[in-house]
N, C-alpha and C positions, 0 to 999 in steps of 0.2 A: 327035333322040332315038331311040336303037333301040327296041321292041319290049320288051325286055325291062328296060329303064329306067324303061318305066311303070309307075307304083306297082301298080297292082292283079293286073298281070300278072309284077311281081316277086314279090309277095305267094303267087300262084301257087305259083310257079317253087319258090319259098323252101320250102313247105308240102310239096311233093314232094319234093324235095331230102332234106326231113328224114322222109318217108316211106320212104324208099330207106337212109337211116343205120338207119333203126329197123330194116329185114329184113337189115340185113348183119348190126345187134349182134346180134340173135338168133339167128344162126349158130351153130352147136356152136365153130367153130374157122375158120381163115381170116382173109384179108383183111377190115380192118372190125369183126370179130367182136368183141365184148367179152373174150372169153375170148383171141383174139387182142393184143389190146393187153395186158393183164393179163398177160400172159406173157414180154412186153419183159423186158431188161434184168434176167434173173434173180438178179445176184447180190446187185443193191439189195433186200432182204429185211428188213421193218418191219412190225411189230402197225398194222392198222386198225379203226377202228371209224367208223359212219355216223353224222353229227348233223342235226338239222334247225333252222336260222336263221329265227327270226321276223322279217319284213322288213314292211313296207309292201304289196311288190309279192307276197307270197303269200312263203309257207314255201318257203327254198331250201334243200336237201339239199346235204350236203358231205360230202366222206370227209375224216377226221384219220389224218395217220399220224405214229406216234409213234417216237422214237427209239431205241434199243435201253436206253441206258443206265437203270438200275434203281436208287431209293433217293436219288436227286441232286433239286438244285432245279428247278422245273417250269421246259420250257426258253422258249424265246423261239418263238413261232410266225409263220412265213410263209402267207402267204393267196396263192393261187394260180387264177386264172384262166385256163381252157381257151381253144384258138383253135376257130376255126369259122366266123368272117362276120357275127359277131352272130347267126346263125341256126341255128347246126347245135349241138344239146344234144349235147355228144360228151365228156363229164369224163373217162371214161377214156382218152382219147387221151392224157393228160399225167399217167396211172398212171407210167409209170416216171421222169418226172425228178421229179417226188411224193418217192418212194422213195429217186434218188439226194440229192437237198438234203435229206429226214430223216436219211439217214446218213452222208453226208459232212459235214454242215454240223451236226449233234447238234441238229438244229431241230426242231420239232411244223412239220404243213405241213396247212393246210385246202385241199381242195382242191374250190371251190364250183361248183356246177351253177346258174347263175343265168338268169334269165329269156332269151327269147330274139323275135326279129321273126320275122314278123309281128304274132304273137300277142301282144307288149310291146314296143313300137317305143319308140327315143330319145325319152327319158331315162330310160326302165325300168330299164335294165340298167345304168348307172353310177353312178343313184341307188342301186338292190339293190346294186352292191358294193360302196361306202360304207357303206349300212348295216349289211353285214357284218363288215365293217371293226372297224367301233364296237362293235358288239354283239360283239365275239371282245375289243377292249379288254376292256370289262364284265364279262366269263363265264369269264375264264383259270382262277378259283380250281377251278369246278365241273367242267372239263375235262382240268384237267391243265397247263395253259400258263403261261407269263407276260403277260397282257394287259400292260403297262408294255413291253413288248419285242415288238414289230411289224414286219415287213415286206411289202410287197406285189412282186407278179411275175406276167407269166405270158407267154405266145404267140399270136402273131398277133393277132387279136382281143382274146385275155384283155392282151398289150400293151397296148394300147389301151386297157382297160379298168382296168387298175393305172394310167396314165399320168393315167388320170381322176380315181379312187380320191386320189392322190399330189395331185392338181390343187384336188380339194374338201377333202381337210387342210388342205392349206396355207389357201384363202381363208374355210374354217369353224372352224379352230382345234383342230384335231385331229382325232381322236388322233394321235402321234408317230409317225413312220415312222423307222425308220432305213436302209431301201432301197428303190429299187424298182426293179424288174428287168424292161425291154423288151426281150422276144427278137422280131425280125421282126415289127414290131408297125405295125399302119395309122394315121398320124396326121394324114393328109388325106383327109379324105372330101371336104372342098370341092372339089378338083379332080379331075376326072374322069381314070380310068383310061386313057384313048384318047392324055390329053396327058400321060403318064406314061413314064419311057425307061427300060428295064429294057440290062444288059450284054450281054444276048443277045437273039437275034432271037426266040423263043417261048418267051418265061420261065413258070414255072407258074401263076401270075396272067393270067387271061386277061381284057380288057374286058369280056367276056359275065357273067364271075362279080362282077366287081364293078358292074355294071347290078343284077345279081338281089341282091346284098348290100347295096350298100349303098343302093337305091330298098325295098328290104323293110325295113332298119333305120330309114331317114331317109328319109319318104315327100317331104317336102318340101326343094327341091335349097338352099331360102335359109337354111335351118337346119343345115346342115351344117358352117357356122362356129362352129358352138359350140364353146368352146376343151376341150368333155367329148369331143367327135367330132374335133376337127381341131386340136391343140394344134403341129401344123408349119404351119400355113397362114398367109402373110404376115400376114393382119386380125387375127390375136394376137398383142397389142403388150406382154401385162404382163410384167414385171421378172423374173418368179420367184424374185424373192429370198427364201429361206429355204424352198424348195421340197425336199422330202424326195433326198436322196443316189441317183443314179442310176446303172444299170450296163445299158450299151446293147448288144445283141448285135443286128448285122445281118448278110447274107446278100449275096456279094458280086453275085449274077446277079437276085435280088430283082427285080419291079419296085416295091419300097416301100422300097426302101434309101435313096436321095434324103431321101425324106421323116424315118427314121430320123436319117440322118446330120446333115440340117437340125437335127432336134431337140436332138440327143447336141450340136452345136454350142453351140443355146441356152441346156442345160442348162449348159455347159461357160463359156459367160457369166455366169450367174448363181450360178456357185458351187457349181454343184448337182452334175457330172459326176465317177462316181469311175473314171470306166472305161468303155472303146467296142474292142468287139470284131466283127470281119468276119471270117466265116467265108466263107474262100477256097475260088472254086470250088462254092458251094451255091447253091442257091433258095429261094424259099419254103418252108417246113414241110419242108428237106431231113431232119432230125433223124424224121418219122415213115416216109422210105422206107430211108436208111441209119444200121443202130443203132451202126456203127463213129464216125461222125461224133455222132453221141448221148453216146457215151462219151467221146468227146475235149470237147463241150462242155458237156453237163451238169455234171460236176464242175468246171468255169472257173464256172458261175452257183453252185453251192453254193458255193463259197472264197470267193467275194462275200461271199453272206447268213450264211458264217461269221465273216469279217473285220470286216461292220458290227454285229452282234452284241457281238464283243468288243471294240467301242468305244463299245458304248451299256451304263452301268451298269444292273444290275437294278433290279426294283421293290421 
C-alpha cells in the first residue's frame, strides 16, 4: 500500500487538494478561476438562477438553467453531477455543458454541488443525489420543471454518481428516469488503479490520484464493492433489468475506459444501453482542456437527453 492510499493521509492529501481549488476559484480570471470556467463556451447562453435542496446530508446548492423558450409547458429537467474524485466541490467546471443541454436539448438542467470526502465519505454522496433526484420529482410545479420527466448525467465522478442515482431507482422504485448519461465516469473502485491499462503509457489518471481519491471517498478497501461505487466490478451480479436507458461516452486513452466499456456492455445486456460513444484520441476530462472537442461532444450528450425526452410522455 503507498503512502498515500492510507486513509488518513488520503484524507490529507484530499483537504489540500481542495484548499488549492478554492485559491484558483477566487482568481479574478485564469486557469481554475470560477470566472474562467463560466466563460467557456460562450454561445451556449441561458437565464440561471441558484436553488437550495434539503437533503439528509445537509442543504445542497444547485444552479438551474432554464431554456430560453417563453410561455410553453414546463420542460423536462436533467440533473447533472460535477466530476472531481469525489472530493473536489468544483460545479462550475460543468457550467458550459449546463448550458449546451439547456439549449440544445430545450431541457431545465440542475446542476448539483453535492457533498464531498473526506468530509462525507461513501455513501454521503450517492445517497445526497438520489435524494435530489426525488425531491426535484416533488418540486417541478414551484420551479418551473416537469418533475414526471427526469433525467440524470454527469462526468467523471458526477458518472459515477448518476450510475448510482440510476442504480437506487431502479432497486427503490423511483422516480422514472428516462436517461442516464456517463461521460468518463469510474465504475471500479474495487480494483486498484496500479492494475488498471490505460492506451498510453501516461494517461492523465495517475495511481497517485486515485490512492488520494478514492482511500479519501472509501476509507475502507472491502467496501468498495458496493454496486453504488463499483457497478463494473465482476461481484455485481444483478440483471438490471428495467434499469433506466443509458448513453455511455468514454475516452479512447482513458485509464477508466475498460471499466466504462464493461458497463456500456452490461447495460447493453440488460436492455438498458441506447448508445456508447469513444471519443477518439482523448483522455480523462479531455472536454476541460480542449473546448473544440467540447463542442463536438456536448451537443452528441444533449441529442440524447433531447431524444429520451421525446419518447417519454409528459406529466
Amino acid at each position: 500500500m503507498s503512502l498515500l492510499a492510507r486513509p488518513a493521509v488520503a484524507a490529507l492529501a484530499a483537504k489540500a487538494m481542495q484548499g488549492l481549488l478554492a485559491l484558483a476559484s477566487r482568481r479574478a480570471s485564469g486557469p481554475g478561476s470560477t470566472a474562467g470556467w463560466l466563460a467557456r463556451l460562450p454561445e451556449y447562453a441561458c437565464a440561471t438562477r441558484e436553488l437550495t435542496v434539503p437533503t439528509a446530508y445537509g442543504p445542497a446548492r444547485a444552479v438551474l438553467y432554464l431554456p430560453s423558450a417563453e410561455g410553453a409547458a414546463p420542460p423536462p429537467l436533467h440533473v447533472n453531477f460535477h466530476g472531481g474524485g469525489y472530493v473536489m466541490p468544483q460545479i462550475e467546471l460543468d457550467d458550459s455543458l449546463c448550458r449546451c443541454i439547456a439549449v440544445e436539448a430545450g431541457v431545465a438542467v440542475l446542476n448539483v454541488d453535492y457533498v464531498v470526502a473526506p468530509q462525507h465519505p461513501f455513501p454521503a454522496a450517492p445517497r445526497q443525489a438520489f435524494e435530489v433526484v426525488r425531491w426535484a420529482a416533488g418540486h417541478g410545479d414551484e420551479h418551473g420543471w416537469d418533475g414526471g420527466r427526469l433525467s440524470v448525467g454527469g462526468q467523471s465522478a458526477g458518472g459515477g454518481l448518476a450510475a448510482a442515482v440510476a442504480r437506487q431507482v431502479l432497486e427503490e422504485g423511483g422516480p422514472s428516469l428516462a436517461l442516464q448519461v456517463l461521460h468518463y465516469p469510474p465504475l471500479d473502485l474495487a480494483t486498484a488503479a496500479r492494475d488498471k491499462r490505460a492506451a498510453i503509457a501516461r494517461p492523465m489518471l495517475r495511481p497517485w490520484m486515485a490512492d488520494v481519491f478514492d482511500s479519501a471517498y472509501i476509507p475502507d478497501p472491502k467496501r468498495r464493492v458496493d454496486p453504488l461505487a463499483s457497478p463494473a466490478h465482476p461481484s455485481d451480479t444483478a440483471a438490471l433489468k428495467g434499469i433506466a436507458p443509458a448513453f455511455v461516452v468514454t475516452a479512447e486513452y482513458d485509464l477508466l475506459k475498460a471499466e466504462g466499456v464493461a458497463y456500456a456492455d452490461r447495460l447493453r445486456t440488460a436492455g438498458a444501453l441506447v448508445g456508447h460513444h469513444d471519443v477518439s484520441g482523448a483522455d480523462h476530462g479531455y472536454d476541460n482542456q480542449d473546448e473544440a472537442r467540447a463542442r463536438e461532444v456536448y451537443p452528441l450528450i444533449a441529442e440524447r437527453v433531447r431524444r429520451a425526452f421525446e419518447e417519454t410522455p409528459s406529466s
